[in-house]
N, C-alpha and C positions, 0 to 999 in steps of 0.2 A: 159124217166126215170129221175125222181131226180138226180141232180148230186150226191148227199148225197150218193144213191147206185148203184153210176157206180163203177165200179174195181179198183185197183190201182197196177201195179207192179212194186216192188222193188226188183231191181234184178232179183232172180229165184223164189219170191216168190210170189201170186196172194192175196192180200186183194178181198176177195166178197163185201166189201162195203169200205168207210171210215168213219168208227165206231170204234175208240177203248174204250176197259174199261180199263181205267187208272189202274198204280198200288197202291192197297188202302193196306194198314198194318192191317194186324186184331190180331196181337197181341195174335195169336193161338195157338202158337207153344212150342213142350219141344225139347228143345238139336236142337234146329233148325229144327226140322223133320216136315213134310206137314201131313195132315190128312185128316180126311172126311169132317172136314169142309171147309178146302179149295176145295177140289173137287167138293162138294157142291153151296160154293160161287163162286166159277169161273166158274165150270159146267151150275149152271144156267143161267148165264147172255152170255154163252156161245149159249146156248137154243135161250134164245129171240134174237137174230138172229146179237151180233155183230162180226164185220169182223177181228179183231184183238182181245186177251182176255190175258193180262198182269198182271204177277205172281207179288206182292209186292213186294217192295225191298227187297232184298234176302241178308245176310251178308255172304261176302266172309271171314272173321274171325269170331271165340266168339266175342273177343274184338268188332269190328265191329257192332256191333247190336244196337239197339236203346233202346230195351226193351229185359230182359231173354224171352219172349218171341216170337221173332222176329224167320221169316221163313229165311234156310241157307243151302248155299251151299258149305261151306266147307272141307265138306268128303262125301268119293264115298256111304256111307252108305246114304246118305240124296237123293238121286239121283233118289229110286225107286220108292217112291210114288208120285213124281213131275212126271217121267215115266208115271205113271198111269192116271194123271191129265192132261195132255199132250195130250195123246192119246183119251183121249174122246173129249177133245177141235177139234183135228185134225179131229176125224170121224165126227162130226156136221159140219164140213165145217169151220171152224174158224182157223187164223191163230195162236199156242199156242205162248207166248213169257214171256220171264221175265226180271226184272230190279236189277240188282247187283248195291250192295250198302256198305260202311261202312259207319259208323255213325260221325265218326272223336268225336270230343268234346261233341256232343249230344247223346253220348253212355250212356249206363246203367240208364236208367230212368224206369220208371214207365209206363205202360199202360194209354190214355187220361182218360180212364174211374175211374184210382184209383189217379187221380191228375198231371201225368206226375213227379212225385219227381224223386232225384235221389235213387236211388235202392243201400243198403248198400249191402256189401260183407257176411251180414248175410241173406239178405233175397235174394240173387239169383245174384246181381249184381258183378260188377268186375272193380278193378283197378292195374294199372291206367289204365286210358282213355288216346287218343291223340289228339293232333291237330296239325295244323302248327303251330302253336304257345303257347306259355304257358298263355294262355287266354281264362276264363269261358265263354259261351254265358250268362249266366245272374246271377246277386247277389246271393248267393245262392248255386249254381253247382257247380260239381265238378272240380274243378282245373285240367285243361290238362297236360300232360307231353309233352313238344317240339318233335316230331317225329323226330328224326334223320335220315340222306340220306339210313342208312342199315333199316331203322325201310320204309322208303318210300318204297324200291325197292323191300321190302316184299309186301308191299300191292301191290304193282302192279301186281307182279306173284301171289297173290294171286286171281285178278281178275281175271287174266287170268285164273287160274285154273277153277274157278268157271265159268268161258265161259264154258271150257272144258266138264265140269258136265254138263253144261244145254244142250249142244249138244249131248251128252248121252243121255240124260231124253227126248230128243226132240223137244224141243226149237226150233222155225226157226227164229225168233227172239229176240235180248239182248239189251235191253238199258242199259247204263251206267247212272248212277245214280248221278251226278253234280250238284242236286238244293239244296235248300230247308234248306239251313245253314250243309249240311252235309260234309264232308271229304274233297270231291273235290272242290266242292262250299267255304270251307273254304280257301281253298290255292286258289282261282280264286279270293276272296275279300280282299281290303286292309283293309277291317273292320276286318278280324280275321288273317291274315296274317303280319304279323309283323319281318319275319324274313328278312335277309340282305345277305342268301348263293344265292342257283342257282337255288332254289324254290320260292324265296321272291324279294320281290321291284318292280323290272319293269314288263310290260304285259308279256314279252318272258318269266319271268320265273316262274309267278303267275302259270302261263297256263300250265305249264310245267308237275306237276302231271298228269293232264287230259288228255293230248296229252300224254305222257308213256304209261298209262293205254289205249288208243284205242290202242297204237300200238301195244301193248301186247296180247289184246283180240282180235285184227285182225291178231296175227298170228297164233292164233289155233279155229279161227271162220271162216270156207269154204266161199269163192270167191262169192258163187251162193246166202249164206244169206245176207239180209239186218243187220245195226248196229245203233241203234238207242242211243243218249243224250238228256237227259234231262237235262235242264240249269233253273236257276233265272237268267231270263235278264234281271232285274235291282235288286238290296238291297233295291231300296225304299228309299236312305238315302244317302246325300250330301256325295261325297269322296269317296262312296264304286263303286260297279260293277255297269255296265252301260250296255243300248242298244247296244252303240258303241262298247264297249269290244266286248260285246255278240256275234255283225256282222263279229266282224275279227276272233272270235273266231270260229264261224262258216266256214267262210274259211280257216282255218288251219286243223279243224276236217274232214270237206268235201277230201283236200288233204290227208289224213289217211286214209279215207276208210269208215267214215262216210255218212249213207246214210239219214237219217233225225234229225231234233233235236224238240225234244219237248218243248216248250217255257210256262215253268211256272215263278213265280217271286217271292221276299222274302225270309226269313228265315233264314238270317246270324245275322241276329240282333234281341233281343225283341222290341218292340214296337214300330217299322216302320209304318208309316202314308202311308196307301197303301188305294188308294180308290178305295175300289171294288164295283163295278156293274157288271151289266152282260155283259159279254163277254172282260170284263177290260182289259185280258192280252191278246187279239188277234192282235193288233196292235203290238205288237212283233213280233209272227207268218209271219206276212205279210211284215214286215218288212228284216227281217232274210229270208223267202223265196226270196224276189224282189231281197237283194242287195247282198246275198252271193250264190245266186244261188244254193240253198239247200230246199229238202222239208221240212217241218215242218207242227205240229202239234200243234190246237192251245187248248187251258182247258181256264176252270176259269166260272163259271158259265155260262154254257152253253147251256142249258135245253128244247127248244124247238124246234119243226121237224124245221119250217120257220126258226129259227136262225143257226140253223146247215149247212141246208142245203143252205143257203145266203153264207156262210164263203168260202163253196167250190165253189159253183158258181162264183164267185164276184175270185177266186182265191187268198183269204186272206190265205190261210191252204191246205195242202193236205190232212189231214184228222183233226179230229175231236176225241179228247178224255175225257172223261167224267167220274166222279168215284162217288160223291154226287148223281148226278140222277139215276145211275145203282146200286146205295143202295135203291134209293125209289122206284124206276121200272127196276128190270134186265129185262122185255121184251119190252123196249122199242123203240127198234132198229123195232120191227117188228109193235108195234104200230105206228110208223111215217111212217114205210111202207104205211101202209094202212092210215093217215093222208096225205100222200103225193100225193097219188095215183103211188106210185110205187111196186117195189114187192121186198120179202126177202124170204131168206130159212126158211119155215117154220118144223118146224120137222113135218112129217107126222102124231105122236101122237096126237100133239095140233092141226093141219091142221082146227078140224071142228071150231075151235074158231075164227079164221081168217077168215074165207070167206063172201062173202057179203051174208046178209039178205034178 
């Protein structure tokens, strides 16, 4: 068999392959509430046969959001249709999971397809916004408010809450959401971190939101599930976040209760010189597994059965997660089956399309 679809267990919980579909924002949502297109989009790529299948960052506040509309988990009211969406993940054989997230200073924007602007409080948006610091991400945006220690310790039981909710809904998996220039990612870089209390300046206390937040959502997320982060392990950009950070930061999250971390990279800064190819940010992954003794998950254009399945092989990544190619092909997992010469759960509906000629 492929290593690509041998099992993997975390914890109590059985990946049938290491295939995840990344969390992608589809910008679908009113009042935070899930709908049929989610079910839809996750359902199917659920179908073509991957092992893990990852709800978008979800905002644990309004505030919190990227976009009005951004999918959320912060009331019990938003709980039933992710329930719903949950459970047909689980009956296909996939493990269901989602990624909680605030947006920090990259809140209240615009959908990518209507330019990403900021969004006035006329047409759906909301201020203020926050950050760690009183510092826009780019010319233009809106001016952050300084989050204050009682404004922090909100969001933290915030996440926790929303652990809470997804373990409801039926989640067996939670990434905490740290990349991508967002909330956490923001107090992890000294590119937007600027403050000088017990959140600001040195590594211990960059990190210090991030470590709250797992401790928080490991104490009302069960022993038996796995707890996954997502990080930018580097800025891309002299002075800011680094590999090195990223490695001890992994060892400190590992100590928490974390059981893998997802290694993307970028996004606290516009226009970072990031030279992407394929497979660019797996050498993170590999790195972060070998020296923190932690599993991880490696993205970044990833696209082909032979390169996926080399990553696992070769022991660069525990698994492999993907969100660009499971927009182009959600059954892809079950086409590199059969490119591999190994085997996936086929639903028995499609079964006849799968079988050899």
């Amino acid at each position: 068999m492929p290593t690509l679809f041998s099992p993997l267990q975390l914890r109590d919980v059985q990946l049938r392959n290491r295939i995840g579909v990344s969390p992608m924002c589809q910008y679908s949502s009113v009042d935070g509430f899930a709908n049929d297109w989610h079910l839809v989009h996750l359902g199917s790529r659920t179908v073509g046969g991957a092992g893990l299948v990852m709800a978008e960052a979800t905002a644990v506040t309004p505030e919190g959001r990227i976009s009005p509309q951004d999918l959320g988990l912060w009331k019990d009211e938003q709980i039933e249709m992710l329930a719903r969406i949950f459970r047909f993940i689980a009956a296909q054989g996939a493990v269901p999971a989602v990624q909680l997230a605030h947006a920090g200073r990259k809140a209240s924007t615009a959908p990518p397809w209507e330019g990403g602007h900021a969004v006035s409080e006329a047409d759906g948006g909301w201020r203020p916004i926050y950050g760690p610091s009183a510092s826009a991400f780019d010319l233009g945006d809106i001016m952050p408010h300084e989050i204050d220690v009682t404004g922090i310790r909100n969001v933290v039981e915030a996440f926790a809450k929303a652990a809470q909710r997804a373990l409801t809904a039926g989640a067996r998996m939670i990434e905490i959401h740290a990349a991508h220039g967002y909330l956490l990612h923001e107090f992890l870089s000294p590119l937007s971190n600027q403050r000088t209390d017990e959140y600001g300046s040195s590594f211990e206390n960059r990190t210090r939101a991030t470590r709250e937040v797992v401790r928080a959502v490991r104490t009302v997320w069960p022993e038996r599930l796995p707890l996954l982060v997502r990080i930018s392990a580097t800025d891309w950009v002299e002075g800011g976040w680094d590999a090195d950070q990223s490695v001890e930061l992994a060892r400190e999250l590992k100590r928490l209760g974390v059981d893998m971390i997802d290694c993307s990279s970028g996004g606290a800064v516009p226009n970072a010189r990031i030279p992407i190819a394929p497979g660019y940010q797996v050498p993170f992954a590999e790195r972060i597994r070998r020296e923190a003794d932690l599993a991880t998950a490696a993205v970044g254009m990833i696209t082909s059965p032979e390169q996926a399945n080399e990553l696992i092989t070769n022991g660069r990544a525990d698994m492999i997660f993907m969100a660009r190619e499971f927009l182009r092909e959600p059954y892809w997992p079950l086409k590199a089956a059969v490119h591999l010469g190994g085997t996936a759960q086929v639903p028995i509906q499609y079964g006849r399309a799968f079988v050899s000629r």
